[in-house]
MMTF fields as JSON, N, C-alpha, C and O atoms, coordinates in Angstrom:
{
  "mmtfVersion": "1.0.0",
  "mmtfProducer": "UNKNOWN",
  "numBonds": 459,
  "numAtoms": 460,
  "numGroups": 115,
  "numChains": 1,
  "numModels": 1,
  "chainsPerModel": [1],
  "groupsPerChain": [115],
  "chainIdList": ["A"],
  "bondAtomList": [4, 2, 8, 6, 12, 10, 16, 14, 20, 18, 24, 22, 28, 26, 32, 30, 36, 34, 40, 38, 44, 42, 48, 46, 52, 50, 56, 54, 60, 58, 64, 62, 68, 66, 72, 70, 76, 74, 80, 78, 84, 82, 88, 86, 92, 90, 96, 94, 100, 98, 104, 102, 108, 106, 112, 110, 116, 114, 120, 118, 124, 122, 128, 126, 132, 130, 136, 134, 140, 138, 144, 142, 148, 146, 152, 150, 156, 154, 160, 158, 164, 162, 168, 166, 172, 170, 176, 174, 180, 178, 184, 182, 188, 186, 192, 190, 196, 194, 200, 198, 204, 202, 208, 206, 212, 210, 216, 214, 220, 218, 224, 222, 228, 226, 232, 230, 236, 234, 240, 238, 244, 242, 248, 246, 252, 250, 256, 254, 260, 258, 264, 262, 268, 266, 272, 270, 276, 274, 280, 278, 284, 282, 288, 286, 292, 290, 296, 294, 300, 298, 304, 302, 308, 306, 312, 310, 316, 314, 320, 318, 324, 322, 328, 326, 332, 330, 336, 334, 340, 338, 344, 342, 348, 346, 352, 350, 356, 354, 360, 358, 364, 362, 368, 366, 372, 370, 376, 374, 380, 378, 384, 382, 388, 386, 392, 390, 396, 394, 400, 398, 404, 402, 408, 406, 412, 410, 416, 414, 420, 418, 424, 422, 428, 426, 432, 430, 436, 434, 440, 438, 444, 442, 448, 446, 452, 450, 456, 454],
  "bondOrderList": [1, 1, 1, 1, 1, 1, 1, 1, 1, 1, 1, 1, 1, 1, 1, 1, 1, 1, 1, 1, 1, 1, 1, 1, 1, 1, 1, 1, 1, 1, 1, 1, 1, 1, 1, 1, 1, 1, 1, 1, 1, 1, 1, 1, 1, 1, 1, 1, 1, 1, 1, 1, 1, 1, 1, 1, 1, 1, 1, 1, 1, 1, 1, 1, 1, 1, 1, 1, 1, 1, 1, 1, 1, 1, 1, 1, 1, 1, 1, 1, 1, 1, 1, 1, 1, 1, 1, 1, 1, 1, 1, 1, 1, 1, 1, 1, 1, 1, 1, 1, 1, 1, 1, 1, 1, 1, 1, 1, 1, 1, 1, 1, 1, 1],
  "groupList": [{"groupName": "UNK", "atomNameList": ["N", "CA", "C", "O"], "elementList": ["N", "C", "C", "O"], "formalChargeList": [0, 0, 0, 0], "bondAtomList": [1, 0, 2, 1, 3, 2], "bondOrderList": [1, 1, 2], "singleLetterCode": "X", "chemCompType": "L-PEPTIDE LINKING"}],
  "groupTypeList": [0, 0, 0, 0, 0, 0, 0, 0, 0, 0, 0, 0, 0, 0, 0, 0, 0, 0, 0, 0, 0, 0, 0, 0, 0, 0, 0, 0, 0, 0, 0, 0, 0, 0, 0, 0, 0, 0, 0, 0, 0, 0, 0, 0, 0, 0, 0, 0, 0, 0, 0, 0, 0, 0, 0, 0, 0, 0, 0, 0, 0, 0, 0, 0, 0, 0, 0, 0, 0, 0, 0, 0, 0, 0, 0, 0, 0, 0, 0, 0, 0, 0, 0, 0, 0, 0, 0, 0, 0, 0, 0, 0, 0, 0, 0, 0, 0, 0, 0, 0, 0, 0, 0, 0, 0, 0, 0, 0, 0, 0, 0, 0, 0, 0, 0],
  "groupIdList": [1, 2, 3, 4, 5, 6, 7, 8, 9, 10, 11, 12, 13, 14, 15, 16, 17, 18, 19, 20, 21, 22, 23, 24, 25, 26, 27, 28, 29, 30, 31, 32, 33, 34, 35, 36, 37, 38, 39, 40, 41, 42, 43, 44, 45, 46, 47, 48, 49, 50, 51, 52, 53, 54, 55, 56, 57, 58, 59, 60, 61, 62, 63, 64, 65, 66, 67, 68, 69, 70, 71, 72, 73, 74, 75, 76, 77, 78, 79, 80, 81, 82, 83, 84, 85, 86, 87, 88, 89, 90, 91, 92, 93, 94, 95, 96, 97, 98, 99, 100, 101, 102, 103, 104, 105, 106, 107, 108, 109, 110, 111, 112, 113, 114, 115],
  "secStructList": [7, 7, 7, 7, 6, 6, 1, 7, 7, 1, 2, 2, 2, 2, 2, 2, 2, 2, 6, 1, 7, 7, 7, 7, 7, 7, 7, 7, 2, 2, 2, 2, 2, 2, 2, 2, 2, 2, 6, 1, 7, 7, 6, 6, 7, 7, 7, 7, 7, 7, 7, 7, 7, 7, 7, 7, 2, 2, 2, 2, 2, 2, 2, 2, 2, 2, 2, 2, 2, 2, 6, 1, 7, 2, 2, 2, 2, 2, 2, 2, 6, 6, 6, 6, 2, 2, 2, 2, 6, 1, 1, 1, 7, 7, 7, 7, 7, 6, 6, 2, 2, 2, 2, 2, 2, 2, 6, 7, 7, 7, 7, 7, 7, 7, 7],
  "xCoordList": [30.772, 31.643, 30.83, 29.944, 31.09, 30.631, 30.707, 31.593, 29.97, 30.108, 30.65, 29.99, 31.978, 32.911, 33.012, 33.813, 32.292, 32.579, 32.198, 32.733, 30.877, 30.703, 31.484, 31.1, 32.236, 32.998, 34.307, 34.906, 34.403, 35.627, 36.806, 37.033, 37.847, 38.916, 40.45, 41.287, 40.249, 40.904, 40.923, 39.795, 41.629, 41.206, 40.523, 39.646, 40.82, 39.806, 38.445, 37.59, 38.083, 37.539, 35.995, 34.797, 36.571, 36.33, 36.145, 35.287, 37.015, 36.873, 35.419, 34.561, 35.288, 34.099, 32.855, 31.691, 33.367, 31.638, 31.499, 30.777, 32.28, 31.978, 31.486, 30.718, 32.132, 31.39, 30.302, 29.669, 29.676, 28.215, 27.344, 26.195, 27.592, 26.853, 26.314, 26.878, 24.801, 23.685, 23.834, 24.265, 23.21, 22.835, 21.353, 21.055, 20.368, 18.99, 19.764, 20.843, 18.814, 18.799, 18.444, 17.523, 19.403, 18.667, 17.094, 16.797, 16.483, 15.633, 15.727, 16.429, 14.568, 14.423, 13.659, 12.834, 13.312, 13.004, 11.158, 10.255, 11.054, 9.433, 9.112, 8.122, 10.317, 9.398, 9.626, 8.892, 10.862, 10.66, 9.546, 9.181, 8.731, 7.749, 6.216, 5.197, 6.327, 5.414, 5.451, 4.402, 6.257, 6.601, 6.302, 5.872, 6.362, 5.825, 4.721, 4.213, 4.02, 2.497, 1.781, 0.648, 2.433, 1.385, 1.706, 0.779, 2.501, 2.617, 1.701, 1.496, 1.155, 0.506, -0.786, -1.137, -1.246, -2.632, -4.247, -4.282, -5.112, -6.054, -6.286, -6.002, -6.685, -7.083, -8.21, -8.646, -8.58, -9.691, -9.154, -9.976, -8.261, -8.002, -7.179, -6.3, -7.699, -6.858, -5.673, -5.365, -4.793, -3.21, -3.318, -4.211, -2.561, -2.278, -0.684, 0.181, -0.621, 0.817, 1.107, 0.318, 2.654, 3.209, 3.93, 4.959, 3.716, 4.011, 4.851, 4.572, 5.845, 6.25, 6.242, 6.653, 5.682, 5.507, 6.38, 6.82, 6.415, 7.129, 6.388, 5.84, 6.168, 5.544, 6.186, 6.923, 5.734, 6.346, 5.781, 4.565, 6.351, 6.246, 4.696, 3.836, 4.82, 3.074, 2.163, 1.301, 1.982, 1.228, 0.949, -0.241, 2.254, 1.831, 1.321, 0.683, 1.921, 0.677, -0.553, -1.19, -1.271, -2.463, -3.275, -4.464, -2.006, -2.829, -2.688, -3.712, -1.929, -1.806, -3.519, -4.202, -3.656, -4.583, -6.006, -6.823, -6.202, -7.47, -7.663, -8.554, -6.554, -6.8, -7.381, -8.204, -6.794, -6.952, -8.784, -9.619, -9.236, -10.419, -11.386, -12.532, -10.925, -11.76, -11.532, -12.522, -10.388, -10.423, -10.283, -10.873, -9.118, -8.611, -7.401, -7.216, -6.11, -5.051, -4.463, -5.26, -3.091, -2.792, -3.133, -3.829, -2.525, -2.545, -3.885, -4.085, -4.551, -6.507, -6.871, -7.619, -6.706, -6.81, -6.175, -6.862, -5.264, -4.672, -5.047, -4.725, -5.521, -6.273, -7.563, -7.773, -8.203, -9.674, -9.444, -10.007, -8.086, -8.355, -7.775, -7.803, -7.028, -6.806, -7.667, -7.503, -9.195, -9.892, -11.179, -12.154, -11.133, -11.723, -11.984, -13.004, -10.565, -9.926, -10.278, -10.873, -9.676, -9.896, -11.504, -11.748, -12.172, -13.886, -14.165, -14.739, -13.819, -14.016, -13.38, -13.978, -11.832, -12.026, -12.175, -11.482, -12.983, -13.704, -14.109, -14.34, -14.476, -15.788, -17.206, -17.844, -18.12, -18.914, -19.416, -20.525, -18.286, -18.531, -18.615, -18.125, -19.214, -19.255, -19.464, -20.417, -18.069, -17.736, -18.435, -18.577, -18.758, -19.598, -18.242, -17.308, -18.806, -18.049, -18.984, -20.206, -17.681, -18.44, -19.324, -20.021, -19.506, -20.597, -21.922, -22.946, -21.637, -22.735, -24.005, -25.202, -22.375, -23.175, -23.97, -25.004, -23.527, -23.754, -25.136, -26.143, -25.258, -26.653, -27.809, -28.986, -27.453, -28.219, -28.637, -29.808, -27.939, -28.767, -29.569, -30.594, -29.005, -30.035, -31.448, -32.078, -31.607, -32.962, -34.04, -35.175, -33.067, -33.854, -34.589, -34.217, -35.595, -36.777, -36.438, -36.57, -36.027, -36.203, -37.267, -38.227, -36.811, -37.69, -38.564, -38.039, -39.608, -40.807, -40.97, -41.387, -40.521, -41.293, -42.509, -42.975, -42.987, -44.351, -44.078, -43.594, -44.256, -44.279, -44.908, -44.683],
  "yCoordList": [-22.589, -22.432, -22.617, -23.472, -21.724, -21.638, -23.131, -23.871, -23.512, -24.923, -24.556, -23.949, -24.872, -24.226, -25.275, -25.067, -26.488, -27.592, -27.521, -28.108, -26.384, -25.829, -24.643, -24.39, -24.082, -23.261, -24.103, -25.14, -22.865, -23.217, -23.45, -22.608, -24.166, -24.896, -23.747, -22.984, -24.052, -23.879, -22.803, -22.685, -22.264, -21.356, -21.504, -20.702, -23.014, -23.627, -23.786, -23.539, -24.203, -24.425, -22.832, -22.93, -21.943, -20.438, -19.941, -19.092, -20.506, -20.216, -20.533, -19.725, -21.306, -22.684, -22.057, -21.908, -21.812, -20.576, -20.077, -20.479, -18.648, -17.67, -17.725, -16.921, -18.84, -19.039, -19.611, -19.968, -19.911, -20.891, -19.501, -19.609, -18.296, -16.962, -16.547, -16.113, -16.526, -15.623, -14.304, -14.058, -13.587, -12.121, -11.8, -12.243, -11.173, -10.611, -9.383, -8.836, -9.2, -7.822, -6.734, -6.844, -5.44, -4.762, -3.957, -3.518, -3.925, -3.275, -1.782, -0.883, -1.685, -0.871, 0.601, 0.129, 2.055, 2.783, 2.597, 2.858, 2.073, 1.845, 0.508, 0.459, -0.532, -1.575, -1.133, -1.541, -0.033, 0.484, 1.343, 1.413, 2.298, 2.967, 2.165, 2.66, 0.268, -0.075, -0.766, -0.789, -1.081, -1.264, -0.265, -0.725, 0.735, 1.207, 1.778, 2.368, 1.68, 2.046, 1.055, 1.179, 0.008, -1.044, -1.502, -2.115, -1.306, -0.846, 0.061, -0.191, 1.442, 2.288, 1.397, 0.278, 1.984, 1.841, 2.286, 3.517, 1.889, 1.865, 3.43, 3.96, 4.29, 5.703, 5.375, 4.245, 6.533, 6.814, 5.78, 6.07, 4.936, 4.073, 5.244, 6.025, 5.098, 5.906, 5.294, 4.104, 6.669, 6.093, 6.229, 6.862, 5.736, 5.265, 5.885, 6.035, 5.985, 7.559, 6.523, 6.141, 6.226, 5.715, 6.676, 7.213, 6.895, 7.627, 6.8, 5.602, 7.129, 6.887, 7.57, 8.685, 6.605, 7.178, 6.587, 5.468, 7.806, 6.87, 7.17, 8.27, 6.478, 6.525, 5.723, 4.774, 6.334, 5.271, 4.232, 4.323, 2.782, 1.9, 1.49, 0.635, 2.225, 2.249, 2.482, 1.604, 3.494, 3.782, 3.158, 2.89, 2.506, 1.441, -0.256, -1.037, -0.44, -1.304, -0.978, -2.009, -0.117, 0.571, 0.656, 0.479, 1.031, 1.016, -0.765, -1.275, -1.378, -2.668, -3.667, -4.508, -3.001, -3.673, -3.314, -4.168, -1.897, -1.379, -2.116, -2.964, -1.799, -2.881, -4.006, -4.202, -5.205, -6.426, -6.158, -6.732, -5.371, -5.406, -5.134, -5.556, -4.283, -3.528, -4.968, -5.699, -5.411, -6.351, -6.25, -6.794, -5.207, -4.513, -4.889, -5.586, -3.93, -4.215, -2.856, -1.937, -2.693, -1.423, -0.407, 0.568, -0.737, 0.395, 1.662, 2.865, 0.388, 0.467, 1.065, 2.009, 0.975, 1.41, 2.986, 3.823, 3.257, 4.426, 5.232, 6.42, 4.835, 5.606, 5.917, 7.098, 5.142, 5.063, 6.599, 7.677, 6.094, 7.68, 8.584, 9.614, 8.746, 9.944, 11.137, 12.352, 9.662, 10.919, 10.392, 10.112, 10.277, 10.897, 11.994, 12.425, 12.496, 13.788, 14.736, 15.809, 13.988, 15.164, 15.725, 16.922, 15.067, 15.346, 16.047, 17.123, 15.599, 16.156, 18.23, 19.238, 18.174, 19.372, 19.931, 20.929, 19.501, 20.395, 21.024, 20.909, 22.076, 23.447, 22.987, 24.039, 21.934, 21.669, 20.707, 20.23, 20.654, 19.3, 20.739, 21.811, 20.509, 21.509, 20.387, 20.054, 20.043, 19.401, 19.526, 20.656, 18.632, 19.158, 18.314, 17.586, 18.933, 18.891, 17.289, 17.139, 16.04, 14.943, 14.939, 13.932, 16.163, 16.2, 17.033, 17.008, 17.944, 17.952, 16.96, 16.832, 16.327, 14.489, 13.946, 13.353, 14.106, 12.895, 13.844, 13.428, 14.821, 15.534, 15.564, 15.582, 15.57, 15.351, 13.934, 13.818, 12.737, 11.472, 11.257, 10.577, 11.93, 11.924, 11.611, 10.769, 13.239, 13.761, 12.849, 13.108, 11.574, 10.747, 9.53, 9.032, 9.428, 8.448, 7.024, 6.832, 6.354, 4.604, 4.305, 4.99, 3.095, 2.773, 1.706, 0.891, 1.786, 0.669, 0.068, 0.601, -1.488, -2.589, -3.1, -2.659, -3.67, -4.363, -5.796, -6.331, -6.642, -7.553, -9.081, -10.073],
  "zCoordList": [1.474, 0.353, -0.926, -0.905, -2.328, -3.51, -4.112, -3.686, -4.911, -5.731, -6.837, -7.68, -7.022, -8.651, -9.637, -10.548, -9.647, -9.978, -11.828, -12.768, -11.771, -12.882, -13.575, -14.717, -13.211, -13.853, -14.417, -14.132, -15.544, -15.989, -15.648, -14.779, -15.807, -15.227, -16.17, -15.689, -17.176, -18.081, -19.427, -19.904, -19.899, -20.95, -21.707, -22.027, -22.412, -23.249, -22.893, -23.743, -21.635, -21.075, -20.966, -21.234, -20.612, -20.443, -21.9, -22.14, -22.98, -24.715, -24.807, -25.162, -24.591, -24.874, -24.163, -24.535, -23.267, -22.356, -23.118, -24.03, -23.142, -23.751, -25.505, -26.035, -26.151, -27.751, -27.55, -28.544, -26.017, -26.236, -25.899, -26.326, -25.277, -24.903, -25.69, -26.694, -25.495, -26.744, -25.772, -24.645, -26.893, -26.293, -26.637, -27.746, -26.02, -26.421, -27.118, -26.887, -28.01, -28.412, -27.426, -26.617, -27.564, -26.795, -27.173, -28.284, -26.305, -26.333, -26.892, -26.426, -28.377, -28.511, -28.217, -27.436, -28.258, -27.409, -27.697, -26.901, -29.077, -29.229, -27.97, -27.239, -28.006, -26.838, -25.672, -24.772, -25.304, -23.87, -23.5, -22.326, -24.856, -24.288, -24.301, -23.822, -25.226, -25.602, -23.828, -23.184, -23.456, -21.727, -20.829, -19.771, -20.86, -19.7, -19.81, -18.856, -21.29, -21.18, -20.679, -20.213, -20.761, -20.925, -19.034, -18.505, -18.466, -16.9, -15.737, -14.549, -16.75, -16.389, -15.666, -16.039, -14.823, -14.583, -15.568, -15.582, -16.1, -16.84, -16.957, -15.882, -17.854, -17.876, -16.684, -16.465, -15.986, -15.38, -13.697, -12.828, -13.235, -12.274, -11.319, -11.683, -10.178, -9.099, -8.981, -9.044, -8.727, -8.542, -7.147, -6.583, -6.694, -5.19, -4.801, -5.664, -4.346, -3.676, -2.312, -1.448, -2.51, -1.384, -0.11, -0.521, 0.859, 1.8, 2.733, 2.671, 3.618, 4.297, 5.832, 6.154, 6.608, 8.11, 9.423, 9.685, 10.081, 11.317, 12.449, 12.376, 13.591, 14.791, 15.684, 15.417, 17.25, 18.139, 18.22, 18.058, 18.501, 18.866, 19.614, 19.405, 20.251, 20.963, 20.185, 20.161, 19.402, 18.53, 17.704, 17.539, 16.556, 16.017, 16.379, 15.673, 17.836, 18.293, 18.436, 18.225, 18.68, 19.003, 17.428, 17.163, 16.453, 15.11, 14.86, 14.405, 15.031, 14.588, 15.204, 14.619, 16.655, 17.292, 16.679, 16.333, 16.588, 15.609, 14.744, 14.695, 13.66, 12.455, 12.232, 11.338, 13.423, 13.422, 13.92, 13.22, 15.003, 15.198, 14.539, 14.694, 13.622, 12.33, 11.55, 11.507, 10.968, 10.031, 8.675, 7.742, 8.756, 7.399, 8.036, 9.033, 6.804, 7.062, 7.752, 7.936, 8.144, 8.637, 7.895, 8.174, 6.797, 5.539, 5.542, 5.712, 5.226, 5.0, 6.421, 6.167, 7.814, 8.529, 8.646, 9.231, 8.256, 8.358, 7.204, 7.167, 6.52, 4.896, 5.951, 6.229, 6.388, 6.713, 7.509, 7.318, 8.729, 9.87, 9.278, 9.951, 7.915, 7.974, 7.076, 6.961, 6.192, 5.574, 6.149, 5.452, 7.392, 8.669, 9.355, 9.893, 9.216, 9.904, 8.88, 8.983, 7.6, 6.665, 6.571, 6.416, 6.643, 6.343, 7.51, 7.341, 9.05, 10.231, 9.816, 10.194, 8.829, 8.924, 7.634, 7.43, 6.607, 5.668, 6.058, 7.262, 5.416, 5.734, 5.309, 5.352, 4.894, 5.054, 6.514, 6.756, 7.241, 8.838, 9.631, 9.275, 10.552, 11.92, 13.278, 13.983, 13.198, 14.633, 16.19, 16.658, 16.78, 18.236, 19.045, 18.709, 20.334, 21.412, 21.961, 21.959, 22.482, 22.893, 23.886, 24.015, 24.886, 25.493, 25.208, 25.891, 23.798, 23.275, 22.422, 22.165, 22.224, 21.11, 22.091, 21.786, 23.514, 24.695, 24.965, 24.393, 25.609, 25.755, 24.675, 25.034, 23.381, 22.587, 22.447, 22.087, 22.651, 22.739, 23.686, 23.725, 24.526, 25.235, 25.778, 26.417, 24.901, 24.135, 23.124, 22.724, 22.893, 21.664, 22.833, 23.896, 22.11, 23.135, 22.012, 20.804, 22.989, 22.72, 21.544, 21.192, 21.056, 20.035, 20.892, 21.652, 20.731, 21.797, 20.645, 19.616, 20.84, 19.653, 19.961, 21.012, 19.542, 19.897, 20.126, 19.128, 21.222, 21.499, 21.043, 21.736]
}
């Protein structure tokens, strides 16, 4: 139950609020625009674009578990794979097949340290 113990009882009572009520001025349209400039992000600062995603349940454990192993947050993890992908399909990447990656290491001779 509400605590009414502070409200008014009586008309007088309710008179007496309402003559103790300040008001702010409202805001004028120079401090609403001196407000949302001053909100903006710095000239030259990347804006950041909120997206909304959905996935199954599995998946986002699977991204939840990456994350934690990488040691970023989901977010940062899902930025990371998706301009991953993106670079994988620019026209400057020319993608190999994983058993071409795997035959070509192959080919590379061990590094011999000196003892």
């Amino acid at each position: 139950m509400s605590d009414n113990k502070h409200l008014p009882r009586t008309p007088e009572e309710a008179a007496a609020l309402m003559n103790d009520l300040t008001f702010d001025p409202a805001p004028t349209t120079e401090d609403q625009e001196a407000e949302l400039l001053a909100s903006l992000p710095p000239e030259g600062a990347e804006v950041m674009v909120v997206r909304s995603l959905r996935m199954p349940t599995d998946l986002d454990d699977a991204v939840t578990a990456a994350a934690r192993e990488a040691g970023v947050t989901k977010t940062a993890w899902i930025r990371q794979a998706i301009e991953i992908v993106l670079t994988m399909q620019s026209d400057d990447d020319q993608p190999i097949s994983r058993a071409d990656a795997l035959r070509a290491l192959t080919l590379l001779r061990p590094v011999r340290r000196a003892a």
